[in-house]
C-alpha positions as CSV (number, residue, x, y, z in Angstrom):
1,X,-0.9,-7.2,-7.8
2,X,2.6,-8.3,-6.0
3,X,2.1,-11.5,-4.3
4,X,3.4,-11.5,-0.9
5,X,3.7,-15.4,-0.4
6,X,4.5,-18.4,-3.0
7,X,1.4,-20.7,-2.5
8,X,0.0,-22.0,0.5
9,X,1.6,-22.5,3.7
10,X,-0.3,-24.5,5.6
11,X,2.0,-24.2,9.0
12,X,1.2,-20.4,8.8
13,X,-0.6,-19.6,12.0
14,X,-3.7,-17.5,11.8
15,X,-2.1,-14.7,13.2
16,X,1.1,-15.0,11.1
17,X,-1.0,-14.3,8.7
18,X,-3.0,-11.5,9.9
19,X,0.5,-10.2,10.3
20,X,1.8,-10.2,7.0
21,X,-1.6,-8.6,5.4
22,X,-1.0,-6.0,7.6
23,X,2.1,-4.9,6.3
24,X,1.3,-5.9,2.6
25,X,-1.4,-3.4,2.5
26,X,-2.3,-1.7,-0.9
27,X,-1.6,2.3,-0.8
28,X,-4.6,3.9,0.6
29,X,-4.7,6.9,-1.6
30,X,-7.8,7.6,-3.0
31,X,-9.7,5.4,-0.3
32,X,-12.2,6.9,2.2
33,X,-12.1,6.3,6.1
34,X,-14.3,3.7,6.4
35,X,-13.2,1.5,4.2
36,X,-9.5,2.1,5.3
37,X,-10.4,2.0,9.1
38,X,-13.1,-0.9,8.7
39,X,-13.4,-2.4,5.8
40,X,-10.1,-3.5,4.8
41,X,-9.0,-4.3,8.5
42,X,-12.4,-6.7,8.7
43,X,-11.1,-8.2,5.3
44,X,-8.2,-9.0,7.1
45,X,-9.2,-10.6,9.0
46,X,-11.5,-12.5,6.9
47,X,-8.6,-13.5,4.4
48,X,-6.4,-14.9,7.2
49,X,-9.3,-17.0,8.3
50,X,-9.5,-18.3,4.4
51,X,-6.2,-18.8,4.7
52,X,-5.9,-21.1,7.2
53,X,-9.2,-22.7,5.7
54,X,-7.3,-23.5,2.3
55,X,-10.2,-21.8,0.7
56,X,-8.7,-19.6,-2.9
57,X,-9.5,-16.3,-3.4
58,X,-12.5,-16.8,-6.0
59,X,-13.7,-18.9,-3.5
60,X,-14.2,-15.9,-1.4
61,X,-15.3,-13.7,-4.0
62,X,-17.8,-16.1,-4.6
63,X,-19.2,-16.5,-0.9
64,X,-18.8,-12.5,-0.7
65,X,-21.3,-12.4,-4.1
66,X,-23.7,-15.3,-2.5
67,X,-24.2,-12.9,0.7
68,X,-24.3,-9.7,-1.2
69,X,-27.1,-11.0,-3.6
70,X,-29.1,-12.7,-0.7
71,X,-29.5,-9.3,0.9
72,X,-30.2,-7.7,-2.1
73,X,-33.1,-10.6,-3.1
74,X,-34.2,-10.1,0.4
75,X,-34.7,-6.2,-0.4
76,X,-36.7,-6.6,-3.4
77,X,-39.1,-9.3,-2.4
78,X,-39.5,-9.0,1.5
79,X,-41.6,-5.6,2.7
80,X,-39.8,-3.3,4.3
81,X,-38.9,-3.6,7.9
82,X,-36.6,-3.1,10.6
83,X,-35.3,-6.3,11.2
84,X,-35.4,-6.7,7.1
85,X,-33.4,-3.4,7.5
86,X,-30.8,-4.8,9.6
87,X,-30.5,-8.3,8.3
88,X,-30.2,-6.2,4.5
89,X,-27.2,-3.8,6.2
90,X,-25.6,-7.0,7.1
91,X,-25.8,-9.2,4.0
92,X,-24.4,-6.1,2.1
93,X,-21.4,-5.2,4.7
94,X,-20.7,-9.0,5.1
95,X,-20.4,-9.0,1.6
96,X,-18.5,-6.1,1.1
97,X,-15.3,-7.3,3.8
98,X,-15.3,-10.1,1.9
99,X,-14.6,-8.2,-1.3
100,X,-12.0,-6.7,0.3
101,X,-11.0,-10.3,1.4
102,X,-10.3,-11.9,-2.0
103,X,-7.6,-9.7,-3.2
104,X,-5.5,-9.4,0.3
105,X,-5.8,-13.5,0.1
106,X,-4.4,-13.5,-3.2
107,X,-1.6,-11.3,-2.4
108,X,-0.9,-13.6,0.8
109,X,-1.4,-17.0,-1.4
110,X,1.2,-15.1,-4.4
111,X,-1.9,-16.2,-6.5
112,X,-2.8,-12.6,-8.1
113,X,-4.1,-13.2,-11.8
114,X,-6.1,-11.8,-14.3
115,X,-8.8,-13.5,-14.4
116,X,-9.6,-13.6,-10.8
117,X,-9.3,-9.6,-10.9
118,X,-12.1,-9.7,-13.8
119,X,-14.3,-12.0,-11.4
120,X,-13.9,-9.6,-8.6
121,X,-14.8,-6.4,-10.9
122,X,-17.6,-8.3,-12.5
123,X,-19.3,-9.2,-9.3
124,X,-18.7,-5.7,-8.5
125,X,-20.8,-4.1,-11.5
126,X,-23.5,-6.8,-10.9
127,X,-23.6,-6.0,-7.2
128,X,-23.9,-2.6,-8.0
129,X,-26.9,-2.9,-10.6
130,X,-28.9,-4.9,-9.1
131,X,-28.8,-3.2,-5.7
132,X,-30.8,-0.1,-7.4
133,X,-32.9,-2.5,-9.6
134,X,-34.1,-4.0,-6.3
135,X,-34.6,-0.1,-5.0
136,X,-36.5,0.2,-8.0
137,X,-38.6,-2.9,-7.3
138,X,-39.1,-2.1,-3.4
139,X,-40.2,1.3,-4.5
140,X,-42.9,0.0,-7.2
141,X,-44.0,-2.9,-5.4
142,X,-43.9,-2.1,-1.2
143,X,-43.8,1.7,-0.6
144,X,-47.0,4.1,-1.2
145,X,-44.8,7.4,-3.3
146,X,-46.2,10.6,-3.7
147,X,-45.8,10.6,-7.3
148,X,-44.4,8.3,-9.7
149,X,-41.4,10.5,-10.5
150,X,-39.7,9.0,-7.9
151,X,-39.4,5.8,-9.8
152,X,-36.8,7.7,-11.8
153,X,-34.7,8.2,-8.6
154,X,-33.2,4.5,-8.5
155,X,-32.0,4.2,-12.3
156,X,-30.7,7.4,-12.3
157,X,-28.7,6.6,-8.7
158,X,-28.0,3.1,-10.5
159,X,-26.4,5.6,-13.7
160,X,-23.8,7.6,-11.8
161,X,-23.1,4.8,-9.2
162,X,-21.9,2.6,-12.3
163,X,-20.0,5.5,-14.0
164,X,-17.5,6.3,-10.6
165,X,-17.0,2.5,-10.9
166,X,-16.6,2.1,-14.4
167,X,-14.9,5.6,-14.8
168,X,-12.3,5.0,-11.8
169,X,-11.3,1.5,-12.9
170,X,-10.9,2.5,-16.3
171,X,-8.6,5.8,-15.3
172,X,-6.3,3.4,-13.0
173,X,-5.7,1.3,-16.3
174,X,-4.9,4.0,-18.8
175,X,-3.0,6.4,-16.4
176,X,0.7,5.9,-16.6
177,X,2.2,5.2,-13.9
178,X,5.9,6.8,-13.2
179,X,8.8,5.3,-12.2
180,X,9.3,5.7,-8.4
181,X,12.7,6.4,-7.3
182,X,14.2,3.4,-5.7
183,X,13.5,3.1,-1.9
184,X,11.8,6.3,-1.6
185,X,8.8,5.9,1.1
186,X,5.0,6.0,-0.6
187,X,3.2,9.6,0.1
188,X,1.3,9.8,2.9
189,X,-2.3,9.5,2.0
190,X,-4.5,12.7,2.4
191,X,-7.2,12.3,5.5
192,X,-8.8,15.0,4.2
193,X,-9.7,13.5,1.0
194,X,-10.6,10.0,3.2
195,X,-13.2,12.4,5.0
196,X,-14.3,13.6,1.3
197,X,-14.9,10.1,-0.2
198,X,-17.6,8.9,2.5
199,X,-20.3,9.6,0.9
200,X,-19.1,7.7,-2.3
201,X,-18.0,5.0,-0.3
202,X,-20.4,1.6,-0.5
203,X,-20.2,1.2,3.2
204,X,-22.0,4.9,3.2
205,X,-24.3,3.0,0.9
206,X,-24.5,0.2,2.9
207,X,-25.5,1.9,5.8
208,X,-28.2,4.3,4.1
209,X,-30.7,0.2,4.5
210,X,-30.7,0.8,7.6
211,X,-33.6,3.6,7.3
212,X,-35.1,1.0,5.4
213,X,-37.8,0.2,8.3
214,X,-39.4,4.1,7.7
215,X,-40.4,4.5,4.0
216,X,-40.2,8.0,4.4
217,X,-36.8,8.7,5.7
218,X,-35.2,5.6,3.5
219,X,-36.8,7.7,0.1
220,X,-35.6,10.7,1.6
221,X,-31.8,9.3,2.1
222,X,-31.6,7.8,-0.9
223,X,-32.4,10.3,-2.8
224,X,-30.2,12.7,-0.9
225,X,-27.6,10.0,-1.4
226,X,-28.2,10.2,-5.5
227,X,-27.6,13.6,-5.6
228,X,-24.5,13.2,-4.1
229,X,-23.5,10.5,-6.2
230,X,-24.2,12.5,-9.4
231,X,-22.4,15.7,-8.1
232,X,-19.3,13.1,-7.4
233,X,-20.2,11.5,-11.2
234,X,-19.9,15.0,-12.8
235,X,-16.5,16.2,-10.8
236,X,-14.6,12.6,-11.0
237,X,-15.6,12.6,-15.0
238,X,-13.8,15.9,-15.5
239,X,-11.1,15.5,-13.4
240,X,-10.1,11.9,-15.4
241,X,-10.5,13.1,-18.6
242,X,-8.8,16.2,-17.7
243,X,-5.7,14.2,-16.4
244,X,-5.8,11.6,-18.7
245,X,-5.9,14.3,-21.6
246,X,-2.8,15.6,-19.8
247,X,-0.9,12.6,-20.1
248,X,-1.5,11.9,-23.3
249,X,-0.5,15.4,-24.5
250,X,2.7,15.1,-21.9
251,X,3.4,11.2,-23.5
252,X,2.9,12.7,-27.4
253,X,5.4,15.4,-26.3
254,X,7.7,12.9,-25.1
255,X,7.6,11.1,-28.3
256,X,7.7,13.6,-30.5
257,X,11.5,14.7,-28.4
258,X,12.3,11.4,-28.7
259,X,11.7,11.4,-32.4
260,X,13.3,14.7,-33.2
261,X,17.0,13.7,-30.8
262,X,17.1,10.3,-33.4
């Protein structure tokens, strides 16, 4: 990622800053609504605060894994409730702005590296596992299910939530990336395809704990919510090898020209 500052500037008023994260955004193809219209902005603001702190951007990701991973502890040991339902919500959006927050500080500090992109993708996968492990656990240990079939719901949730993650990182790596003509303005991004992506989105996830306090409608969402999440698997796996199989046969064909002109 570009940086968009050289270091720390500690005379850089907190709204300076929220000013130049605004306009160093990252495209927002390929991103749903809410985390364009809430999640990102709310990192925003969270990375200008850290900012002006002097805190460094894996000190963010690491405050954004401690809250994540408290409200994910609290699901798995604590019986369901509403007010565990809304203190879990929270933990796990609070966490998630603060995800977002890491990588806009970097780009502010001009402090974008490798291995601070691993640590924010490695949290990530961890968050993501253990959130249906403690599903699993909260289904076994506090809820009275019809059958014990439904114990299969989590890991197979936990399966295709892992593969969009894995799958979609992975595609941005080996996708090649053409040249785009100098000055010419970014693509608007389809709001269509933001309106799509909800249900993929974690703050869709996110927001599923707050049924959390009824046993029966939280089973009910969450499996409704797997189901979606496996349809999404299935589609996004075709459509990246698909496109990735087209660049490679696009790229051999390239060489092959190349080859034959020399």
């Amino acid at each position: 990622m570009a940086g968009v500052g050289t270091g720390g500037d500690a005379t850089m008023t907190f709204r300076a800053a929220l000013t130049r994260l605004r306009e160093a955004q990252k495209t927002s193809k390929g991103v749903s609504l809410y985390s364009r219209y809430v999640n990102r902005p709310v990192g925003r603001v969270f990375a200008a605060a850290a900012y002006r702190a002097g805190r460094t951007p894996n000190q963010v990701t690491a405050l954004s894994a401690l809250v994540s991973f408290a409200g994910i502890a609290a699901l798995a040991l604590v019986p369901p409730s509403w007010p565990l339902a809304l203190c879990v919500w929270a933990a796990l959006v609070l966490g998630f702005a603060l995800d977002a927050a890491d990588g806009q500080l970097a780009r502010l500090r001009g402090t974008s590296s490798p291995a601070g992109e691993w640590l924010d993708h490695a949290v990530d996968c961890a968050k993501i596992t253990a959130l249906h492990t403690a599903v699993l656990v909260t289904f076994h240990q506090h809820f009275a299910l019809p059958g014990e079939r439904w114990l299969l719901v989590p890991p197979v949730f936990q399966l295709a939530a892992v593969m969009i993650f894995f799958g979609g990182l992975l595609t941005d790596k080996l996708r090649p990336r053409p040249a785009a003509p100098p000055g010419a303005p970014a693509p608007a991004p389809s709001r269509l395809r933001a309106v799509a992506l909800l249900p993929v989105d974690y703050g869709t996830m996110c927001a599923l704990f707050l049924l959390l306090g009824d046993e029966r409608l939280f089973r009910l969402g969450y499996a409704l919510l797997a189901c979606v999440y496996v349809l999404f698997c299935a589609a996004f796996s075709v459509k990246w090898f698909r496109e990735l199989s087209a660049a490679g046969t696009a790229a051999g064909a390239a060489s092959a020209s190349s080859a034959a002109r020399s």
